[in-house]
N, C-alpha and C positions, 0 to 999 in steps of 0.2 A: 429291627428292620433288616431285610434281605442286605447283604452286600450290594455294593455298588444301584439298592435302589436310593431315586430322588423324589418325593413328592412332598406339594405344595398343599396338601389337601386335610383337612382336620378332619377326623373323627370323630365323633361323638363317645363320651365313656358310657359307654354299652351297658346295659343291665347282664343282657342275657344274650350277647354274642362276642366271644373271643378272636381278638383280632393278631394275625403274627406274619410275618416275613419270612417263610425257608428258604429261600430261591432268590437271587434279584430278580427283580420284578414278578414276584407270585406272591398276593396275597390272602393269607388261607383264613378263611370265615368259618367259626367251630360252636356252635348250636349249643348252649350253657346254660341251660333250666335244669334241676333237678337232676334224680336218676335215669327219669325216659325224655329230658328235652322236651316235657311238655309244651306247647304253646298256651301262653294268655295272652289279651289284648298285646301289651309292652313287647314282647316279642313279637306277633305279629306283626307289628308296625315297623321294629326295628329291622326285621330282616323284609321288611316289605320297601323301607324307602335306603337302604344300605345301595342299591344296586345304582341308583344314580349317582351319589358321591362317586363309587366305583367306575364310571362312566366317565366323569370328569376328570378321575387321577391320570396325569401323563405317566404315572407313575408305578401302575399297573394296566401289565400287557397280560397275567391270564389268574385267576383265582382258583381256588382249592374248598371246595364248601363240603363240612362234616360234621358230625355230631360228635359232644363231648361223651366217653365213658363208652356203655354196651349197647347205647342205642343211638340211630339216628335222631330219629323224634317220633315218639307215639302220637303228635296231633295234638289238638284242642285241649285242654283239661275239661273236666266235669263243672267245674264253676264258670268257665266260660260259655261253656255252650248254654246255660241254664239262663247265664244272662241275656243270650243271644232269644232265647223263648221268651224270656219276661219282659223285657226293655227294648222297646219298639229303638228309640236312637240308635242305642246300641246296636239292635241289630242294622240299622245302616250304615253304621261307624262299618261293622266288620265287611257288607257288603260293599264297601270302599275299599276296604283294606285289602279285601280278598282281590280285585280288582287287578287293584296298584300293583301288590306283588307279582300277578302274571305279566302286567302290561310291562313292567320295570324290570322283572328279568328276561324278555323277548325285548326290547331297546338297547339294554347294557350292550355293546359293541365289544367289550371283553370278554373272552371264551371264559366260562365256566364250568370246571368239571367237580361233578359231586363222586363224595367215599360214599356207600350208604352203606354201612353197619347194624346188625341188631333189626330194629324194629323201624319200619319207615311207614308214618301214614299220616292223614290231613294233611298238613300244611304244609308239615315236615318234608310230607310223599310228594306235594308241591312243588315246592325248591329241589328235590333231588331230581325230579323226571323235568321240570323245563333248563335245569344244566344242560349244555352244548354235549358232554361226553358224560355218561356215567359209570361207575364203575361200585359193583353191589358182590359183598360178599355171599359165599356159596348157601350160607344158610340163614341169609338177613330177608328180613321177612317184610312184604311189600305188601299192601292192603289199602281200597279204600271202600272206608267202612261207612258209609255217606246212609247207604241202603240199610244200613244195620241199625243206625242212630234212627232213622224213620225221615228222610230229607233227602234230594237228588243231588247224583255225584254233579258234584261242581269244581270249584277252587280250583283245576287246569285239565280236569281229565279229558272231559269233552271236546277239547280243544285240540289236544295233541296225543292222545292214546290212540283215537285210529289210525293215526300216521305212524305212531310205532309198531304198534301189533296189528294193525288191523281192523274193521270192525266188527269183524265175527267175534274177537276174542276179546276186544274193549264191550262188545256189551253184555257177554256172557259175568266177566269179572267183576263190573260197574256195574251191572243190578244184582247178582250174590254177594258182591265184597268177600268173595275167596281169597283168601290167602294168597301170594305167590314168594316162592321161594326167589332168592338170587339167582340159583343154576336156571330155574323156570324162567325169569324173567331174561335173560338173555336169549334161552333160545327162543320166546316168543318175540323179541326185538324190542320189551319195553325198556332195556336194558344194554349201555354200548357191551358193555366185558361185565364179567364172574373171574372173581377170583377167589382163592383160597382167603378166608376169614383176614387170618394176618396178613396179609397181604394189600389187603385194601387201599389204605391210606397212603402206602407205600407207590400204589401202582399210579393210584389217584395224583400223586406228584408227580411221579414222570411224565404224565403227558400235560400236566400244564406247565411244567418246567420246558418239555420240548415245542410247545405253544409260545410259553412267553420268547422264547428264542429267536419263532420265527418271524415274519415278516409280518408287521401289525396292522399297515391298511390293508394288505392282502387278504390277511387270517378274518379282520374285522368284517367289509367288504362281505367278504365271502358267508359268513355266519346271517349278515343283517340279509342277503337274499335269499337267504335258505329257511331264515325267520319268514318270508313271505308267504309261505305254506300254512303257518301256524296260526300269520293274520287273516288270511284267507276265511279260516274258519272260527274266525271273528265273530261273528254275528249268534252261530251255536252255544259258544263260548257265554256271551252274552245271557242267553238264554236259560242256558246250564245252570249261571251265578243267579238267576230272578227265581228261578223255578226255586235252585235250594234254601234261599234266603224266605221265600215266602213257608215253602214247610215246617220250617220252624215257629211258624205260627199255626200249626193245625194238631191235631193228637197225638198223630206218629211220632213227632220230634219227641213229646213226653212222654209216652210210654217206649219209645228207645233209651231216653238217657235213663230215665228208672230202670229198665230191664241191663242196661250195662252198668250203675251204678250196684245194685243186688246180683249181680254176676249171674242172670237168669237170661232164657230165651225167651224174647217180646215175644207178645199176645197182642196183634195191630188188630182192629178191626178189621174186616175186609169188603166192609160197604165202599165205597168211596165213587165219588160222581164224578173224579177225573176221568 
């Protein structure tokens, strides 16, 4: 734990999220699956209901949220989504889950700034773009590839990409699943700073280190009315998550995960009576 922090507040022993103290009062949350910080169910969940304890700690005034190792988080694993197509619960465990986590990190009243490194996408891409500040190296690669699995961008885009970039440029990205580079994403605004690679994580703590410093109901206050933008478009949001949740029960979803589990270009049919 940070110097001089104090908190009352238990933690859970995390499977798949690393928990440490650099700062007094900054506590940094570090994405721990595999090589790419896969998501399955257990991680979803854990960094889906994380942000409430965090809400509750007197004990943390600002968080650091990053991926272990070269990547942020590649998103969903290939076993998870497969279950989200076969097993009707499941898929509304996740359509909860997926939920929870927008709704609990737009509430948490503690600024959080994400590192994004490497690879950011689904869930991963998530949690890094609803952070308060973010901060994405030059060549970490930002994608949501919702449209490429055969299912509608959901899980937070729709909610808050056009308020970052736009929505010429959220729905050019959000129905190709383009790639965006770090440098790209800052100057289209999905992105607070670009920094050089090494740099990241480094930069990433300075400003929740100069967060936690400063004035807590003020900084908080100030965040929860600027989140009213993001509740605002609520109701999209809403709709985003039913639309993609329900795709996964039609073709697209299966011949998208077959066509990225054989590392080929889907073959979707192109009848469709939406």
């Amino acid at each position: 734990m940070g110097k001089g922090t104090v908190t009352d507040v238990k933690y859970p022993d995390y499977e798949s999220l690393e928990l440490d103290w650099p700062e007094p009062h900054v506590l940094r949350v570090t994405l721990s699956r595999g090589k790419m910080n896969s998501f399955d169910f257990r991680m979803h969940r854990e960094i889906s209901s994380i942000w409430r304890l965090i809400d509750e700690d007197p004990g943390v005034s600002a968080v650091v949220l990053g991926g272990k190792g070269r990547a942020y988080s590649a998103g969903g694993d290939f076993d998870m989504v497969q279950r989200i197509i076969d097993d009707y619960d499941f898929r509304c465990q996740m359509w909860k889950e997926g939920r929870a986590l927008v709704q609990n990190m737009l509430d948490c009243g503690k600024p959080i700034v994400s590192a994004i490194s490497g690879a950011a996408a689904g869930g991963g891409l998530a949690t890094a773009l609803m952070a308060d500040v973010s901060v994405a190296g030059r060549t970490a690669k930002l994608v949501d590839g919702h449209t490429t699995l055969g299912v509608a961008a959901d899980d937070h885009a729709v909610a808050i990409w056009p308020l970052l970039c736009g929505l010429a440029k959220a729905k050019y990205y959000l129905m190709t699943s383009d790639v965006i580079t770090g440098e790209d994403a800052e100057r289209m605004g999905l992105v607070t700073f670009c920094v050089d690679d090494d740099l990241v994580d480094e930069r990433a703590l300075q400003i929740a280190t100069r967060l936690a410093r400063g004035a807590p109901s003020a900084i908080r206050w100030t965040k929860q009315s600027l989140n009213n933008w993001v509740r605002a478009a609520w109701p999209s949001f809403e709709a985003s998550l039913a639309f993609g949740i329900l795709g996964f029960t039609g073709p697209e979803a299966k011949e998208g995960l077959a066509a990225l589990r054989e590392k080929r270009t889907p073959n979707f049919e192109q009848r469709s009576y939406i």
